[in-house]
C-alpha positions in Angstrom: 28.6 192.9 20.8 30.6 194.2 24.1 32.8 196.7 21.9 29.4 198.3 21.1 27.3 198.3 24.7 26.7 201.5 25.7 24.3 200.6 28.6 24.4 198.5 31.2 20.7 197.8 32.8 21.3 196.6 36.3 17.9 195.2 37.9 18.2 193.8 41.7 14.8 191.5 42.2 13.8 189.3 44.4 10.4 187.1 44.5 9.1 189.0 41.9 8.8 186.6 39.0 5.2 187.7 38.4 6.1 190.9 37.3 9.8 190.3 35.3 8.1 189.1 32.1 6.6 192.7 31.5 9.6 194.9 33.5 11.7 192.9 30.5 8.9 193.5 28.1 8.9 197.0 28.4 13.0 197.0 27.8 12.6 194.9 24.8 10.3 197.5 22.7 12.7 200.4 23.4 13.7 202.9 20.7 17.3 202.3 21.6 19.2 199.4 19.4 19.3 196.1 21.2 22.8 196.1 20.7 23.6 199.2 22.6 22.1 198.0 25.8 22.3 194.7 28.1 20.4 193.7 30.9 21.6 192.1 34.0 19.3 190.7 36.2 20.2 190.2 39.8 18.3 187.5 41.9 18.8 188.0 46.1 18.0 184.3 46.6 14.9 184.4 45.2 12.6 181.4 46.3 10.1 181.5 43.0 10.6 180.7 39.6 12.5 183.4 39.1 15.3 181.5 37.1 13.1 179.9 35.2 11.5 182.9 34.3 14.4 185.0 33.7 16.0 182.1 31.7 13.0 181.4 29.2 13.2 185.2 28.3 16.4 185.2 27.9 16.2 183.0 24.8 13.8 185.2 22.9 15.1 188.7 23.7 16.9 190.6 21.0 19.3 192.1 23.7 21.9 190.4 26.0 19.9 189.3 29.2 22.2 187.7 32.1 20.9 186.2 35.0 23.1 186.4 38.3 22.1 184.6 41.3 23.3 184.6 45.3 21.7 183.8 48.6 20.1 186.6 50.1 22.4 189.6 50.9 19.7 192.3 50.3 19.7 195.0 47.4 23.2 196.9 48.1 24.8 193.5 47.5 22.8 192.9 44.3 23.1 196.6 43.2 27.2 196.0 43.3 27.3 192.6 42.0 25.5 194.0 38.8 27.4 197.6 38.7 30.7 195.0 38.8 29.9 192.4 36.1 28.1 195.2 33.5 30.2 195.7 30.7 29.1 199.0 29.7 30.6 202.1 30.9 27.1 203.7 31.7 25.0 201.8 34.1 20.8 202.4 34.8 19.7 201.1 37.6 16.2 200.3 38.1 14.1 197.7 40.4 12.0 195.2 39.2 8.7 196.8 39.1 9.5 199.5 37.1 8.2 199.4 33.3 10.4 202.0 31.4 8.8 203.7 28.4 9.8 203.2 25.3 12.1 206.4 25.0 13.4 205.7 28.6 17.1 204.3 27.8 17.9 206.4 24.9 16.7 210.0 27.0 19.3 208.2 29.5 21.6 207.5 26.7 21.6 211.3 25.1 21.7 213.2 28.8 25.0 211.5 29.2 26.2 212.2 25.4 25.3 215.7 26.4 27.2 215.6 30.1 30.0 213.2 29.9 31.6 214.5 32.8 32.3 211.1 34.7 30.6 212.7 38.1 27.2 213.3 36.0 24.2 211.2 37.0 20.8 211.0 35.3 17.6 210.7 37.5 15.0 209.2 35.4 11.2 209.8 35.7 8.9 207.8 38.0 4.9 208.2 37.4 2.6 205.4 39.4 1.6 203.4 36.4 -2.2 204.2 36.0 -3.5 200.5 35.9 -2.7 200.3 38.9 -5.9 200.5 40.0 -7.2 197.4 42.3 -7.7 199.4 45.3 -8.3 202.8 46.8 -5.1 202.7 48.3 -3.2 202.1 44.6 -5.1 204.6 42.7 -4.4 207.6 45.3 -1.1 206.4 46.8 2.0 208.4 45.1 5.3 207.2 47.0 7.9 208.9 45.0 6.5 212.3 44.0 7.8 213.1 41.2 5.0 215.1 39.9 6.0 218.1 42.5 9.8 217.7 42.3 10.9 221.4 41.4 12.7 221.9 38.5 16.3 222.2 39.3 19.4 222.3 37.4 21.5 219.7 39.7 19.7 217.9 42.2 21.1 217.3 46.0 22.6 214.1 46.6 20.2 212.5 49.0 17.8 212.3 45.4 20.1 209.0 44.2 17.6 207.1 44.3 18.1 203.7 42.5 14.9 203.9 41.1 15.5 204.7 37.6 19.0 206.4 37.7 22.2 206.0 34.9 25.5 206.9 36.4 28.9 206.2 34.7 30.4 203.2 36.0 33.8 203.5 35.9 33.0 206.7 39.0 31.5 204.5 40.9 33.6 201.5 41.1 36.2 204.5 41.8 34.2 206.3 44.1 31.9 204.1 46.0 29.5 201.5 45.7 26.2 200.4 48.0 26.8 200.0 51.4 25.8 196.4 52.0 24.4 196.1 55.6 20.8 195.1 55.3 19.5 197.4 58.1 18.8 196.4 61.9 14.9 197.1 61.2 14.9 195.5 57.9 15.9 196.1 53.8 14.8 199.3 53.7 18.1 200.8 55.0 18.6 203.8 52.7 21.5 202.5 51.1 21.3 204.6 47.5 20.7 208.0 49.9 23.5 207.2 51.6 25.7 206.4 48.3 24.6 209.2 46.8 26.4 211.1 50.0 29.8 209.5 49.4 29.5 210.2 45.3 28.6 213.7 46.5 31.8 213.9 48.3 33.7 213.3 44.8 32.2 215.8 42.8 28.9 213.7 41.7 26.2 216.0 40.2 22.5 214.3 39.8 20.2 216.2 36.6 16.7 214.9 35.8 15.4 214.1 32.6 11.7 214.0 32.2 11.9 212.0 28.9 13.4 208.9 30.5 10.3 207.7 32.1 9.3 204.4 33.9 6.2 203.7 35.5 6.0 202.0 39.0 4.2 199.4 39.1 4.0 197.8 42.6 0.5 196.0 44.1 1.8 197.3 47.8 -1.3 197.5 50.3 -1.9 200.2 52.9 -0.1 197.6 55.2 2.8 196.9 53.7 3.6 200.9 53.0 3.2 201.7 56.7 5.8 198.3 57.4 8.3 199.7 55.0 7.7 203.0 56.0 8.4 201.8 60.0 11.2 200.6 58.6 13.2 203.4 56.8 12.3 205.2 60.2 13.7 203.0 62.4 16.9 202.6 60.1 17.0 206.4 59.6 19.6 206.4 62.9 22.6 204.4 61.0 21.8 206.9 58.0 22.8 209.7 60.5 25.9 208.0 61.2 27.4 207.7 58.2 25.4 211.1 56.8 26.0 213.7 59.7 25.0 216.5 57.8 22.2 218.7 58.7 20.3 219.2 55.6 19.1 215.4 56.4 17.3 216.0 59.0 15.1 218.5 57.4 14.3 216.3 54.2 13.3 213.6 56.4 11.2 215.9 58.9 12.7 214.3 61.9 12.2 217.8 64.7 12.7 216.7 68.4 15.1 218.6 70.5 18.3 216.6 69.5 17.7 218.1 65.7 16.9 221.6 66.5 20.3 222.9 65.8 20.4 221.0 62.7 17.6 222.8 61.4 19.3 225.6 62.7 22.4 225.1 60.5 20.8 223.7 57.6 18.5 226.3 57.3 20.3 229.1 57.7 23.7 228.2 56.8 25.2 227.6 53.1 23.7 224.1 53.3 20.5 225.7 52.8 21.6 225.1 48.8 20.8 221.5 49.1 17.0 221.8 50.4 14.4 221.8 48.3 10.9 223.4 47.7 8.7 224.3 50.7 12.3 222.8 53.1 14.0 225.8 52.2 11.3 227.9 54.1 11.4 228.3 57.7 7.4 229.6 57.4 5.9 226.5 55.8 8.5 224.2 57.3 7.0 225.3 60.7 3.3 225.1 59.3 4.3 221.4 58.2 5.1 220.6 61.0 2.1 222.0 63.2 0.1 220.2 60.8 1.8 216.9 61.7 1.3 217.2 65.3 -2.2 218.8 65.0 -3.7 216.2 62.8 -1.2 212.7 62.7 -0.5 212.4 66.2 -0.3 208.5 67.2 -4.5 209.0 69.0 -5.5 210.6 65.7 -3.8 207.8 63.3 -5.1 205.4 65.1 -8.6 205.7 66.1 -9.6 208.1 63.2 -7.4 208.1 59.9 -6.9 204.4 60.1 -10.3 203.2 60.4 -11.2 205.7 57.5 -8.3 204.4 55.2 -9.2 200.3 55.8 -13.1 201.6 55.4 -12.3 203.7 52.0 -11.6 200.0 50.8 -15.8 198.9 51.1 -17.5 202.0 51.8 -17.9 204.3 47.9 -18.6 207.7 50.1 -15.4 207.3 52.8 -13.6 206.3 49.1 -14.2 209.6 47.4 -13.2 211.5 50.6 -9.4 210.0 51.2 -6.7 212.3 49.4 -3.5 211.4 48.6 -2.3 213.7 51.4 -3.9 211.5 53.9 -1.8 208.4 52.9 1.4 210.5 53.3 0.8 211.6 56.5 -0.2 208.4 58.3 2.3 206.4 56.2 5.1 209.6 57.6 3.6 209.0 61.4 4.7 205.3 60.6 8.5 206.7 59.8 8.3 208.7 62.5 7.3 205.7 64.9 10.1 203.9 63.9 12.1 206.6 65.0 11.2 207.0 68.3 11.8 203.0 68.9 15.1 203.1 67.7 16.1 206.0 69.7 14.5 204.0 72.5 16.6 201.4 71.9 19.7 202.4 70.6 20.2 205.8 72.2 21.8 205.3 75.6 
């Protein structure tokens, strides 16, 4: 079976053995032949069923399905102990609550029959799967955008995102793999962004395919985005470190006095190439962020946006008013937050 694998699906999990029976479900009914593809399951010390789970499907699935299993070491660790024991040279990586359609691994398959340059990555799709639906919050809440993402011919690097991305293995275990640190504010430490920097370095190009599609499906409440989002702010500082270039500051909307002349740069110097959409404009950029400090300052979050979002929940009229914009501009004040304790302190 090995001499004819030509994908390697590596997914990190990790208490999430409600929702492995239909992730795996949804990789069983694709159009691709079970004997192209395997799937590798890696547990970060999961304390749930989830060998038990993983186990009883593996007996009935018409692919390979491996279960790995270590303490917890967070998801760089489990992203490189897959990417290391896959057997196939092209590798998809994709979280556990991601349910790919059933077209998703061969689109993945064809982009890189029709780029086999080993520096080519493919970016899957990611749509919020639409039943999804048990709260206000889940039926507006969008985290990965992908409806707006412009339609380029090579993406910037800081768009590796291990959400639903193939990349050839053999670059990677060349190149670089995922930085392992779990983050001193938690998991959410940036770790395929900053990847995605190094593989830059070496010549890695990202395209997107449309046709490999997954849909997200993750039951994360109001609370638990603005935690996460804290998070990724108040990691965002080791990012910087290890990703001085000024283009970052811009797609993370970080503007205080230390970044102006990273905008500066980025903006107006070649680097410019790697912003996207409304980034690339200096007008709108500016309007964005008026906007922010106008209307998602921490008094307005606090004592007006927050009280509608929880109220959306129970009251039908403040429910039809919320907008999706809302949500991403309280849950970026959160990021933001998380910024300005960091710099607090970790800046000297």
């Amino acid at each position: 079976m090995e001499e004819k694998l030509k994908l390697s699906v590596v997914i990190a999990t990790y208490n999430r053995a409600n929702i492995l029976p239909e992730t795996i479900r949804h990789l069983e009914i694709q159009e691709l032949s079970p004997q192209w593809f395997e799937v590798i399951v890696v547990d970060d010390g999961s304390s749930d069923n989830t060998c038990e789970v993983v186990t009883e499907l593996a007996k009935r699935m018409p692919f390979r399905l491996r279960y790995l299993c270590h303490e917890n070491r967070g998801p760089g660790f489990s992203q490189n102990r897959g990417i290391r024991e896959a057997t196939a040279p092209i590798v998809v990586l994709m979280p556990d609550d991601i349910f790919m359609t059933a077209g998703g691994l061969k689109a993945h398959l064809e982009s890189h029959t029709q780029n086999p340059k080993q520096e080519v990555a493919v970016l899957g799709h990611i749509l919020q799967a639409p039943t999804l639906n048990q709260s206000v919050f889940l039926r507006t809440w969008d985290p990965y955008r992908f409806k707006y993402l412009p339609e380029l011919e090579e993406y910037p690097y800081y768009m590796f995102w291990a959400i639903n991305i193939s990349v050839k293995r053999d670059f990677m275990l060349t190149y670089g793999m995922f930085c392992e640190d779990m983050g001193r504010a938690g998991p959410a430490a940036h770790e395929d962004v900053e990847l995605g920097y190094r593989l830059y370095k070496h010549g890695l190009k990202i395209i997107h395919n449309k046709d490999a599609l997954g849909y997200h499906y993750h039951q994360e409440t109001l609370e638990g985005a603005l935690r996460r989002s804290y998070q990724r702010g108040h990691n965002l500082g080791e990012l910087r470190k290890r990703v001085p270039e000024p283009e970052l500051v811009v797609r993370y909307h970080v503007l205080n006095m230390g970044t102006l002349g990273d905008h500066f740069h980025a903006l107006t110097g070649p680097r410019r190439s790697l912003l996207m959409g409304p980034d690339r404009s200096i007008t709108l950029l500016s309007i964005r962020y008026f906007l922010r400090l106008l209307l998602f300052n921490r008094l307005i979050v606090d004592y007006l946006w927050m009280p509608i979002l929880k109220g959306a929940e129970h009251n039908p009229l403040l429910s039809i008013l919320v907008h999706r914009e809302l949500y991403r501009g309280v849950i970026a004040h959160y990021s933001q937050r998380g910024q300005r304790d960091a710099r607090k302190i970790y800046d000297h």
